[in-house]
C-alpha positions in Angstrom: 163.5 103.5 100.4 165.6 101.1 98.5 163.3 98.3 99.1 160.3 100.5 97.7 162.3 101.5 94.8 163.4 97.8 93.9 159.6 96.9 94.3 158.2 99.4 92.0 160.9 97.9 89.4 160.3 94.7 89.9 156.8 95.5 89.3 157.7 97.2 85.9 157.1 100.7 86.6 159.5 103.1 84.9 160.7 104.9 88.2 162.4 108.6 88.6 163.6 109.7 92.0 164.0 113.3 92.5 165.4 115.0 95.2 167.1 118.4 96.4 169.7 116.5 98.8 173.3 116.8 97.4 174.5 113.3 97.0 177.2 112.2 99.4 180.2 110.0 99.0 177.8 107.0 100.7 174.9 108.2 98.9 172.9 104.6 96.8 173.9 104.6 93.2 170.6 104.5 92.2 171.2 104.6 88.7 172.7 101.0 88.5 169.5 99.8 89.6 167.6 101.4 86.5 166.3 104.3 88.5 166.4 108.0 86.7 168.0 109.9 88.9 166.6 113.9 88.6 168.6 117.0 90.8 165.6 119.3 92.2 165.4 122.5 94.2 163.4 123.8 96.5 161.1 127.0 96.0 161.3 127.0 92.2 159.4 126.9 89.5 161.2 124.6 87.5 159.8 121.7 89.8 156.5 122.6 88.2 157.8 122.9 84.9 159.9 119.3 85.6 156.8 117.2 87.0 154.0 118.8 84.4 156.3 117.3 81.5 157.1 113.9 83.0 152.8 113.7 84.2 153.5 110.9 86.3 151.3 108.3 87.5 152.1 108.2 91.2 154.1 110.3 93.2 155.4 109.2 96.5 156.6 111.7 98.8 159.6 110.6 101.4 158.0 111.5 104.8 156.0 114.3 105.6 158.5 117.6 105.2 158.7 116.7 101.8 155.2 116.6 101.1 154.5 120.1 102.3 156.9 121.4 100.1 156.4 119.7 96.8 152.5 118.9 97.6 150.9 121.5 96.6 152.8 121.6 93.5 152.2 117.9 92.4 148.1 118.8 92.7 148.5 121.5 91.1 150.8 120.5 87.9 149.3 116.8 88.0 146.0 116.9 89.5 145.1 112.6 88.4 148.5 111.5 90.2 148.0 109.0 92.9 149.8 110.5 96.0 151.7 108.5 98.3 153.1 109.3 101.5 156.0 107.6 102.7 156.0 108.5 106.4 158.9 105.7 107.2 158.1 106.1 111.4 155.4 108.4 113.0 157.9 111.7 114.1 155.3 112.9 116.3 155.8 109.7 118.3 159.3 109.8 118.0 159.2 113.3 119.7 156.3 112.8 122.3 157.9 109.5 123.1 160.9 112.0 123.2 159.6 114.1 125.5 158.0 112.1 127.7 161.6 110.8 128.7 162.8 114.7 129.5 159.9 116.0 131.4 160.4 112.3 133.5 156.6 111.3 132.5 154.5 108.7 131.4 153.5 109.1 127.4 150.4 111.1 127.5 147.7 112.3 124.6 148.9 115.9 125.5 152.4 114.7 124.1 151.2 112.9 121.3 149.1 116.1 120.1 152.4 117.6 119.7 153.1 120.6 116.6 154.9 118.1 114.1 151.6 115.9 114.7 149.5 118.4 113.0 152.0 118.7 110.7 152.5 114.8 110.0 148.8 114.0 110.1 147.7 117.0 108.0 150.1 115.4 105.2 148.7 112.0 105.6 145.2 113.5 105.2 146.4 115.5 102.3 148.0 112.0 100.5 145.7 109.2 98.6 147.5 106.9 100.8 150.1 106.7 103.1 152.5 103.8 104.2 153.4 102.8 108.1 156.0 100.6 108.6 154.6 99.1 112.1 151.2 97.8 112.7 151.2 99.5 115.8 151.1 102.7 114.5 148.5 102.0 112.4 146.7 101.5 115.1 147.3 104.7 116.9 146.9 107.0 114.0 143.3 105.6 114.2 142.6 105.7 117.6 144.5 108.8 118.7 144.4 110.9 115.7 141.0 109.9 113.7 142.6 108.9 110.8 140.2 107.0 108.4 141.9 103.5 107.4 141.4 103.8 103.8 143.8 106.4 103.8 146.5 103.7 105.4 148.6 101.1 104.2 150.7 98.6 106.6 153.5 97.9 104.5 156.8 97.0 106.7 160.6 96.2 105.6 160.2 93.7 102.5 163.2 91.0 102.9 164.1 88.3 100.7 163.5 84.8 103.3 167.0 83.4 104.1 167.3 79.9 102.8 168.6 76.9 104.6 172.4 77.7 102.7 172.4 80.9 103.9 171.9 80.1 107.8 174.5 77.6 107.1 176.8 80.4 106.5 176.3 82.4 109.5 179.5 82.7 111.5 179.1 79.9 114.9 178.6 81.0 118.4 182.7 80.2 119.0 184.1 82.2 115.8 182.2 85.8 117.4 183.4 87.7 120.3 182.1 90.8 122.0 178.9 93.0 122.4 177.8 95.6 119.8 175.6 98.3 118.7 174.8 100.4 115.5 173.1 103.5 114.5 173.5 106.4 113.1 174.3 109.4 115.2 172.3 111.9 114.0 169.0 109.9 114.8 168.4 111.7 118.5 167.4 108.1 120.0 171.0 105.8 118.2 172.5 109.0 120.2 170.5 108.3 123.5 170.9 104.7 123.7 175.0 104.8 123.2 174.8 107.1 126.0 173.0 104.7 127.9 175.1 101.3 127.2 178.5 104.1 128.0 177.3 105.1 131.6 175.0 102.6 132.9 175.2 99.3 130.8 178.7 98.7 130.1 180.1 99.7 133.7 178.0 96.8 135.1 178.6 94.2 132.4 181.9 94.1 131.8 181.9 93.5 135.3 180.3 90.7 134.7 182.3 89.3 131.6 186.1 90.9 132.5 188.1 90.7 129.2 185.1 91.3 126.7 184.3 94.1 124.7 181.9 96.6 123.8 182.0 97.6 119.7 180.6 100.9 118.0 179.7 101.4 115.2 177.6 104.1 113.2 177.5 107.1 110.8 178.0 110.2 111.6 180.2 109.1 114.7 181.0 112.9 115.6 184.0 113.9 118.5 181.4 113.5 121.1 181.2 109.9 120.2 184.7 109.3 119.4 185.5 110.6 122.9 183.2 107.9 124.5 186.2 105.8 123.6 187.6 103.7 126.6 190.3 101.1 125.3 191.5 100.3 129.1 187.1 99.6 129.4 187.3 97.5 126.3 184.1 100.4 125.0 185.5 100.6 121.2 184.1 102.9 118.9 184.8 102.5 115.0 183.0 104.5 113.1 181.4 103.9 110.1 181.0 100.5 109.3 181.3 99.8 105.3 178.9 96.8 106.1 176.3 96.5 108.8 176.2 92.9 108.3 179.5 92.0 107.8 180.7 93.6 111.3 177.1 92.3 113.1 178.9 89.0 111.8 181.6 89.3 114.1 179.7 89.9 117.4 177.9 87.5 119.4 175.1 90.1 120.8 173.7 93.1 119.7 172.8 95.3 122.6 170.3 98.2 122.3 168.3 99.6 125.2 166.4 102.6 123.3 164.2 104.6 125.3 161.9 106.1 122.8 161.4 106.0 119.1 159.3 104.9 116.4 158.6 102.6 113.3 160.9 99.7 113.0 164.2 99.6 113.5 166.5 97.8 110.8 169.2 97.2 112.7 167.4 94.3 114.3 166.2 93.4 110.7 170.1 93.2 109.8 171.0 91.3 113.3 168.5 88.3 112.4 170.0 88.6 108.6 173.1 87.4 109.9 172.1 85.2 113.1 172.9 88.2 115.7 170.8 87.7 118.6 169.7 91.0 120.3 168.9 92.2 123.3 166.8 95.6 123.4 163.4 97.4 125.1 159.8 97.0 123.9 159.9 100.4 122.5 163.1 99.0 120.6 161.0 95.5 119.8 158.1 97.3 119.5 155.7 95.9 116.8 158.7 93.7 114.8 157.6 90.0 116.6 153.9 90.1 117.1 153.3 87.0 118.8 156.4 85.5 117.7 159.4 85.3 120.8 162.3 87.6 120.1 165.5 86.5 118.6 167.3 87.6 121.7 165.5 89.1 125.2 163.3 92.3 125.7 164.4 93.9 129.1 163.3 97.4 129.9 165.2 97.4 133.5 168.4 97.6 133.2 169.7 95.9 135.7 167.3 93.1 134.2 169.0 93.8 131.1 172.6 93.5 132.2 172.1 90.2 134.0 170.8 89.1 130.6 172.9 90.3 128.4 175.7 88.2 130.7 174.0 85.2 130.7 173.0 85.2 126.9 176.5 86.1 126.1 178.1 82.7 127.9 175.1 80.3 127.0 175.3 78.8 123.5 172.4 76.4 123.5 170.3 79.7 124.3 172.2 81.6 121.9 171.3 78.9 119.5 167.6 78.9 120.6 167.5 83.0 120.2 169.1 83.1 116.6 166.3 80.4 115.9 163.5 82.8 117.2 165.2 85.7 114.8 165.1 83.8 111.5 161.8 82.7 112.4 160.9 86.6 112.8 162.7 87.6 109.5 160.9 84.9 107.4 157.3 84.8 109.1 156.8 88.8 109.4 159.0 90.2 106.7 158.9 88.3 103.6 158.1 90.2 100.8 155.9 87.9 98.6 153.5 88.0 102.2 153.3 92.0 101.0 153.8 93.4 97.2 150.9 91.4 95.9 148.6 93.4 98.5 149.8 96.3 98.0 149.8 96.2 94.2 146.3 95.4 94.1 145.5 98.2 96.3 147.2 100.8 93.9 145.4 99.8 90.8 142.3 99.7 93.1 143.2 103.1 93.6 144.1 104.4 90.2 140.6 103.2 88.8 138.6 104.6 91.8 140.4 107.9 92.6 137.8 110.1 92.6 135.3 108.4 94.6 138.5 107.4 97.1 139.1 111.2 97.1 135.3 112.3 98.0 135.5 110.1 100.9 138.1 112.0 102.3 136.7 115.5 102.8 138.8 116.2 105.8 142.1 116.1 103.0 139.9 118.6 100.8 139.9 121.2 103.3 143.5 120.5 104.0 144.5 120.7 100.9 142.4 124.1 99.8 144.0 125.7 102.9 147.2 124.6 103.5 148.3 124.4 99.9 147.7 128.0 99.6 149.7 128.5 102.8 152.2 126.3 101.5 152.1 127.6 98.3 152.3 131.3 98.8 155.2 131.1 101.2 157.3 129.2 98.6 156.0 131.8 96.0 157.2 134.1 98.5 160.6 133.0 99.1 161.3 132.6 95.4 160.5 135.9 95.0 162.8 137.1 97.6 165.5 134.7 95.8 165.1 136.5 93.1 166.1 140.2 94.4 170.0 138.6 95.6 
C-alpha cells in the first residue's frame, strides 16, 4: 500500500487515504509523505457527504471487504470516478488453498468456488480495474473464474534496483549466524508455517547443525507463540522486529515452508533486499522468479528441505551463488521503472474511455444494480438501528 501510495505521488496526484481503522502505535505516518490522512466510519452518511465534496478522480479500494462497504457509496456520490480495486492476494485462494490442507486433499475447483470467491470476484467485476500482485493469479481469475482481462492489471511489489554499493554493504556469509523466519501472526499461513519449522523442521535440523539456532520474529507474536520458545533447542522467539531488514541482516537463511497462501510474499522481497538467501515451497515461491532460479532452494518435502537447509547453511560458495540468484530476482522482476509507466498509461486510457470500458463489462452492471442495493440497504439499515442507542 505504501508503494502505491509513493507511486501515485511521485506521479503528482494529490492523494487522500481514508480509512475507519484506528491507528496503532506502528501504524505508517502517512502524513510525512504528503498524504492527507481522513478518519472514516462505517455505515454513515457522512462518508457520502465526505467523498461528494472532495469528487475525486479515482478511488481505490484496499481489497475486496472494503469495496462492498464503501462501493456502493462511491457510485452513487461520484458516479465518473475511476474505481480501483486493490485485491493485494486472491483470499479465495488463500482459503481453498486453506482448506484443501484440512480436509487432506488435492486443491480442487469445488474449493476454489468457495463463498469469499463470489464475494472477491463480484468486487472485481464491480471495479474499473483491479490490481493482482502475481501473474499467476491473473491467470486463474481468467481461466477459473471468467474474469474478462480488461478488467485486470498485473502490477506486483515496485522496488527501487539495488546498486552495486548497496550489495557491497550486505553483511558477509561469516559475520551471520543462524536460521530465521518472519511473519505476522495473525496471517493464518505465517501461523501455520512456525508451527511447521517448531515440530517437524527444527527437531531434524538442528540435529544436523548442533549449536545453531532458530530466530522468530513477527507481529502479533501472541502467548501461543511465545510459548513455542525452546532456549535449551536454540528455537528463539523475539517478537516484533523494529526492522525486517535489519534482523534478516543478521541471519544466514531464511527458512519458510508455507503450505498454502496467496499473492507474493514480501518477506522474500526483503530477504533478497539484504542478501538473505531462502529456502521455502512453490506455493511460498510461487509466481516471484518466473524463469529466473531462486535466491535460495524450493523444497516442498521436508525431509528434502531439511537436508537442504543443512547444506546451504555450511556451504559459502553456494550461499554466494543463491544471494546472486536473489538480487537478480529483485532487479529483473521487481523494478519499478519496468511497471509505473504501464500502468499510468493504462489509467488515463481509462479516464478518457470510461464509458465504453464500462459497457463492455455488463456482467459488473448487473452486479452493481443488485448488490449495491443489497449492500446499500443493509448499511442504511444498520445506521438506522445506530441511531435508536
Amino acid at each position: 500500500m505504501v508503494q502505491l501510495l509513493n507511486m501515485f505521488l511521485e506521479e503528482q496526484y494529490t492523494v487522500v487515504f481514508a480509512s475507519a481503522a484506528a491507528k496503532g502505535e506502528f501504524s505508517a505516518d502517512l502524513t510525512s509523505l504528503g498524504v492527507n490522512e481522513v478518519p472514516i466510519k462505517l455505515n454513515v452518511d457522512s462518508f457520502n457527504v465526505f467523498v461528494r465534496s472532495l469528487q475525486p478522480e479515482m478511488v481505490m479500494f484496499d481489497r475486496y471487504m472494503i469495496e462492498e462497504q464503501y462501493g456502493w457509496r462511491v457510485r452513487q456520490e461520484c458516479p465518473t470516478a475511476l474505481t480501483l480495486l486493490d485485491t493485494e492476494d486472491l483470499h479465495c485462494l488463500r482459503a481453498a488453498r486453506q482448506a484443501a490442507i484440512k480436509n487432506h486433499t488435492e486443491l480442487s475447483q469445488l474449493d476454489l468456488f468457495n463463498d469469499i470467491a463470489k464475494r472477491e470476484i463480484a468486487a472485481i467485476l464491480r471495479s474499473d480495474l483491479s490490481l493482482i500482485i502475481s501473474q499467476a493469479e491473473v491467470e486463474l481469475l481468467v481461466q477459473e473464474y471468467g474474469v474478462n482481462r480488461d478488467l485486470l492489471y498485473f502490477l506486483p511489489f515496485l522496488e527501487t534496483p539495488l546498486t552495486p554499493a548497496a550489495v557491497d554493504s550486505w553483511q558477509p556469509y561469516d559475520a551471520r549466524e543462524g536460521f530465521m523466519f518472519i511473519g505476522n501472526y495473525l496471517h493464518e499461513p505465517n501461523w501455520n508455517t512456525l508451527q511447521t519449522l517448531k515440530t517437524t523442521i527444527w527437531p531434524l535440523l538442528r540435529k544436523r547443525l548442533p549449536g545453531v539456532k532458530m530466530h522468530i520474529y513477527g507481529a502479533y507474536a501472541s502467548a501461543k507463540v511465545s510459548q513455542l520458545q525452546n532456549v535449551a533447542e536454540h528455537f528463539l522467539v523475539h517478537g516484533r522486529a523494529d526492522s525486517a531488514t535489519e534482523v534478516m541482516s543478521k541471519h544466514r537463511l531464511l527458512l519458510a515452508p508455507i503450505k498454502f497462501g496467496a499473492g507474493l510474499k514480501g518477506k522474500f522481497i526483503d530477504a533478497m533486499q539484504t542478501g538473505t538467501p531462502s529456502i521455502t515451497t512453490n506455493i511460498g515461491a510461487e509466481a516471484m522468479n518466473d524463469n529466473l532460479l531462486w535466491g535460495g532452494a524450493i523444497c516442498d518435502d521436508l525431509t528434502e528441505f531439511v537436508s537442504t537447509a543443512a547444506r546451504l547453511y555450511a556451504d559459502c560458495g553456494k550461499w554466494l551463488q543463491a544471494q546472486q540468484n536473489g538480487l537478480r530476482i529483485l532487479n529483473e522482476k521487481y523494478d519499478k521503472g519496468l511497471f509505473i509507466p504501464g500502468f499510468m498509461q493504462r489509467l488515463q486510457y481509462l479516464k478518457g474511455n470510461l464509458s465504453q470500458h464500462r459497457r463492455k463489462n455488463f456482467m459488473g452492471q448487473i452486479l452493481q444494480h443488485h448488490s449495491l442495493n443489497s449492500n446499500k440497504y443493509m448499511s442504511l439499515w444498520i445506521s438506522e438501528k445506530n441511531k435508536l442507542k
